[in-house]
C-alpha positions in Angstrom: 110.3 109.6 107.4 109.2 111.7 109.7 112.5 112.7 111.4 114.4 112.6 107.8 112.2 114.0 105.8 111.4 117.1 107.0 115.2 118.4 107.7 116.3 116.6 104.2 113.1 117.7 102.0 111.9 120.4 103.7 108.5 118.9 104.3 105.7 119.8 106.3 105.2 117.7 109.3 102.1 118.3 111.3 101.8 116.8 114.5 98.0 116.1 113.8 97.5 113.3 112.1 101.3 112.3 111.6 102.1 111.5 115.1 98.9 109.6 116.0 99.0 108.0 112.2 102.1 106.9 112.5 101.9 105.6 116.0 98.9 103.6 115.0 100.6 101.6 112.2 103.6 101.1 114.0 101.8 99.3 116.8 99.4 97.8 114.4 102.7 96.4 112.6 104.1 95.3 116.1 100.4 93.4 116.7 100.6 91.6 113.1 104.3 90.5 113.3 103.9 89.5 117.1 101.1 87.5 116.7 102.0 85.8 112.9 103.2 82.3 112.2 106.7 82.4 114.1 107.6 78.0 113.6 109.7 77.2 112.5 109.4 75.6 108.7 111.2 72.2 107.3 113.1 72.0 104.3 111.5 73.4 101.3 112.6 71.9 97.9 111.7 73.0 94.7 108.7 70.7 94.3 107.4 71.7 97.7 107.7 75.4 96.8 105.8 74.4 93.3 103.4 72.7 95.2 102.6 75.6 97.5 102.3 77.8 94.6 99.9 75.9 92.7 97.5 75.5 95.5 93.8 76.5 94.7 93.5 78.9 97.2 96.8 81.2 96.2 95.5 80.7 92.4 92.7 82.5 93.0 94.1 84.7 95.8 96.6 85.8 92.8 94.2 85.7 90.0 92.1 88.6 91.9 95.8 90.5 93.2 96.3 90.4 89.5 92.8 91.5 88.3 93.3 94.6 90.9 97.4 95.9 89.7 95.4 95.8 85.8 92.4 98.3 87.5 94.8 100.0 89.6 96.9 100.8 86.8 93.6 101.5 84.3 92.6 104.3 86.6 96.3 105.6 86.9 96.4 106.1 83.4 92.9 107.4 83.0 93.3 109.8 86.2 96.9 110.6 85.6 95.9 114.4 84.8 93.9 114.7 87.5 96.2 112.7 90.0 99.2 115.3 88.9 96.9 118.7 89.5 95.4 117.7 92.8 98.8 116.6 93.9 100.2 120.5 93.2 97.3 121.7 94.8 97.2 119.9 97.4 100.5 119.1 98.5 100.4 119.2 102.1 97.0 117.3 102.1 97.2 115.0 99.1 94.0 113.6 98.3 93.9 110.1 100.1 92.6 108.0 97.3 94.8 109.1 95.1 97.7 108.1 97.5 96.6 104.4 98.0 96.9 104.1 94.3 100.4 103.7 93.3 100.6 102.7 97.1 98.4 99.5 96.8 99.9 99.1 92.9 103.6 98.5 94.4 102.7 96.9 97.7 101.0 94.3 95.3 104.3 93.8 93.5 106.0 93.7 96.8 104.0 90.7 98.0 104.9 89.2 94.7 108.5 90.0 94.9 108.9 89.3 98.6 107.4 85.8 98.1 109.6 84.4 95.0 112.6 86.2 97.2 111.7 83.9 100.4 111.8 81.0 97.7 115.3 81.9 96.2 116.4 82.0 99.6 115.0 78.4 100.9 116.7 76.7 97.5 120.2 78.4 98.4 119.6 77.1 101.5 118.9 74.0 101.1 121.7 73.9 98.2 118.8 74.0 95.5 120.3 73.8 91.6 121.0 77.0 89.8 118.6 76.7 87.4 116.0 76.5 90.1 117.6 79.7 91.7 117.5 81.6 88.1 114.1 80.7 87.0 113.1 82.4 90.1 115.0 85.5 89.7 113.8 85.8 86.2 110.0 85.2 88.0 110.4 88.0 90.6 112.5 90.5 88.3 109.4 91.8 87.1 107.5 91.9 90.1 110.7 94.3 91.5 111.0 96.4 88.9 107.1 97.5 88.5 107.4 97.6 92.4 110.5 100.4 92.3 108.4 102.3 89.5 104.8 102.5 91.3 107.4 103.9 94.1 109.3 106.3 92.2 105.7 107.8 90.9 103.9 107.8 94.6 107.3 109.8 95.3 107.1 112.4 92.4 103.9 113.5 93.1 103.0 113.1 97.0 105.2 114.2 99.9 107.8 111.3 101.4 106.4 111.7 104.9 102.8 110.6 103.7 103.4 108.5 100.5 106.2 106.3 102.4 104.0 105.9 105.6 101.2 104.7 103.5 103.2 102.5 101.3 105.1 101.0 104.1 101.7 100.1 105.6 99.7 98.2 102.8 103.3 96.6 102.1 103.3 94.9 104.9 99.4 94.0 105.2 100.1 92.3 101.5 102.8 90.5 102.4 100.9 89.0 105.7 98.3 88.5 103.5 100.1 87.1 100.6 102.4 85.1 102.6 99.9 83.4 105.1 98.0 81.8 102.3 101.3 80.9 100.1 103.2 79.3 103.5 99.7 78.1 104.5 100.7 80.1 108.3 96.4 81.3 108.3 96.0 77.7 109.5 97.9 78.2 112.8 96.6 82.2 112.9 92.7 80.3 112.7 93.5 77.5 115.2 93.7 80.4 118.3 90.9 82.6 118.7 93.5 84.9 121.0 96.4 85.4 118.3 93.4 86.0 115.5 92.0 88.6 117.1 94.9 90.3 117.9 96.4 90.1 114.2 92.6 91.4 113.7 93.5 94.4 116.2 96.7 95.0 114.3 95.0 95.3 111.2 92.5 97.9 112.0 94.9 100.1 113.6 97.2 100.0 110.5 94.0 100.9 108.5 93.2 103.3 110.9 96.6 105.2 110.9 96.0 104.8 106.8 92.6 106.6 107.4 94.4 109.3 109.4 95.9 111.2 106.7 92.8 112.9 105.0 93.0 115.3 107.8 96.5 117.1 107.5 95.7 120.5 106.8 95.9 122.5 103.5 98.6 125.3 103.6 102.1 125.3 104.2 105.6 125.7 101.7 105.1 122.4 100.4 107.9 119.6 99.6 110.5 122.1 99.7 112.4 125.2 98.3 112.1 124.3 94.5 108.5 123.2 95.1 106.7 124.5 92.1 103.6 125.5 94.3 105.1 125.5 97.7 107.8 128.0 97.2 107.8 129.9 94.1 103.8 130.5 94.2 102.4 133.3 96.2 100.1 133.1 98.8 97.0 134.6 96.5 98.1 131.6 94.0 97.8 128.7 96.3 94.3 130.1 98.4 92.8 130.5 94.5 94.4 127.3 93.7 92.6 125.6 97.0 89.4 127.2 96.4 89.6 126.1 92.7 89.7 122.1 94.0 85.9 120.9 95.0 87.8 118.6 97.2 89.4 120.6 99.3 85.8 122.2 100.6 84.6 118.9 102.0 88.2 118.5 103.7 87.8 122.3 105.2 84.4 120.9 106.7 86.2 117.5 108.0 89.0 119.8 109.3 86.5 121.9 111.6 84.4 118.9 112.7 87.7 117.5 114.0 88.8 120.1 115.3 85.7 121.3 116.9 84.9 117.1 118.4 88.3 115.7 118.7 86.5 112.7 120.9 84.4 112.0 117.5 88.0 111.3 116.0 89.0 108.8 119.1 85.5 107.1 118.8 86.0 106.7 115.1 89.4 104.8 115.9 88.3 102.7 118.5 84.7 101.3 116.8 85.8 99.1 114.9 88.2 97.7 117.9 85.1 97.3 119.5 83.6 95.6 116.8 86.3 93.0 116.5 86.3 92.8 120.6 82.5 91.9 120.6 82.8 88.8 118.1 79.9 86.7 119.2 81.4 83.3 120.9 79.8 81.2 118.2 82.1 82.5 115.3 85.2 82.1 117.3 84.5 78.4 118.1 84.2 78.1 113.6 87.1 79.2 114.0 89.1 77.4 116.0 87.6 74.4 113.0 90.2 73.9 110.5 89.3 76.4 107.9 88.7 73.9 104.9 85.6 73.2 107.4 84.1 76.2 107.5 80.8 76.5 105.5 78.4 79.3 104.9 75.7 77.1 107.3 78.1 77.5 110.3 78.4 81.4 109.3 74.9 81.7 109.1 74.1 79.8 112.5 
């Protein structure tokens, strides 16, 4: 995205935050992958695959991702004006919250999809019936296709570079998420203290990389030559345009404190690394318990 899109779209790329964003959530990707459930799994049939999915745990887990798509998607529809104008505003600084939106929406369908895909693939494997294969298919078609259309909206509205970086990165904290409870991997990630916290690490500097965006700056020709604003609008347009957003004030004032204390930017980033590095010895000895064994009493001790 940051190579292509730029000589493809015409976009924007700033070198502060893209470059340090970006950095951060591809080693916080490298920390998460490296440190994940790599063993090797037996044979999964399709009564062990509909045993994992009805577990308790992966109920509720997908009871609450499902409760969040319906409220993400509520707020899409009741923001969608709002959403649109900022985004032509704002085009080179999209508002952030607005971003994670259809983001978080399709990463959620994503996890679904990329689980009931892993499934399809263990019953070919294992030469599982046809039927078996198709009722999954016809399970994750919907999950793909709402996936493909939160996509195709991030895209319409917010530049590639930032919309596909932030996708890319709560993609893959769902499906680690997701996955480790359907695959039950959490239990080997809970046994070490080492490999937790480093997963831990990983997912802080995604978020942090996330975080980074909110301080690309305002300005700029915008996605491209037949950008409504970015192009065609004169320079008088788009400063009335930025002073006409309430937003954009309190991102001027973030821009200058950043700019005037870059080291308040670095300490930001690194607090909560610090936080996770200072995890009293206690709580790391819970959890090297299995974690069916961990009660609030322990926590509280």
């Amino acid at each position: 995205n940051m190579v292509i899109a730029p000589w493809a779209l015409s976009e924007q790329l700033q070198l502060f935050p893209d470059v340090p964003a970006t950095a951060l959530i591809l080693f916080g990707c490298c920390l998460t992958t490296s440190f994940g459930d790599h063993a090797s799994q037996n044979q999964l049939s399709a009564v062990d695959l509909c045993s994992l999915a009805t577990q308790p745990l992966f109920m509720a887990v997908v009871f609450m991702g499902t409760l969040w798509e319906f409220i993400l998607i509520k707020q899409m529809r009741q923001l969608h004006e709002e959403m649109e104008r900022l985004a032509i505003r704002r085009q080179q600084n999209p508002h952030l919250p607005h971003v994670l939106r259809p983001a978080i929406a399709a990463a959620l369908c994503g996890a679904a999809a990329n689980i009931g895909l892993k499934a399809i693939s263990e019953l070919i494997r294992w030469h599982g019936f046809a039927r078996q294969v198709l009722f999954c298919g016809v399970l994750v078609l919907p999950a793909a296709l709402f996936q493909v259309n939160f996509i195709n909206r991030g895209l319409c509205l917010y530049p590639q570079s930032v919309f596909m970086s932030v996708y890319g990165a709560v993609l893959v904290l769902s499906n680690t998420f997701f996955g480790a409870i359907f695959y039950r991997e959490y239990v080997a990630l809970l046994s070490s203290a080492s490999r937790f916290m480093c997963f831990s690490i990983g997912c802080v500097l995604i978020l942090a990389g996330i975080s980074l965006f909110k301080y690309r700056e305002h300005g700029g020709r915008g996605l491209g030559e037949d950008s409504t604003v970015g192009a065609s609008a004169t320079c008088e347009e788009q400063t009335s345009l930025h002073l006409q957003d309430p937003t954009s004030q309190n991102k001027d004032d973030e821009h200058a404190s950043c700019h005037k204390n870059p080291e308040a930017v670095v300490g930001w980033i690194l607090r909560p690394l610090m936080m996770i590095m200072s995890v009293p010895r206690p709580l790391m000895m819970i959890l090297r318990q299995s974690p069916c064994k961990i009660t609030w009493n322990q926590l509280s001790k």
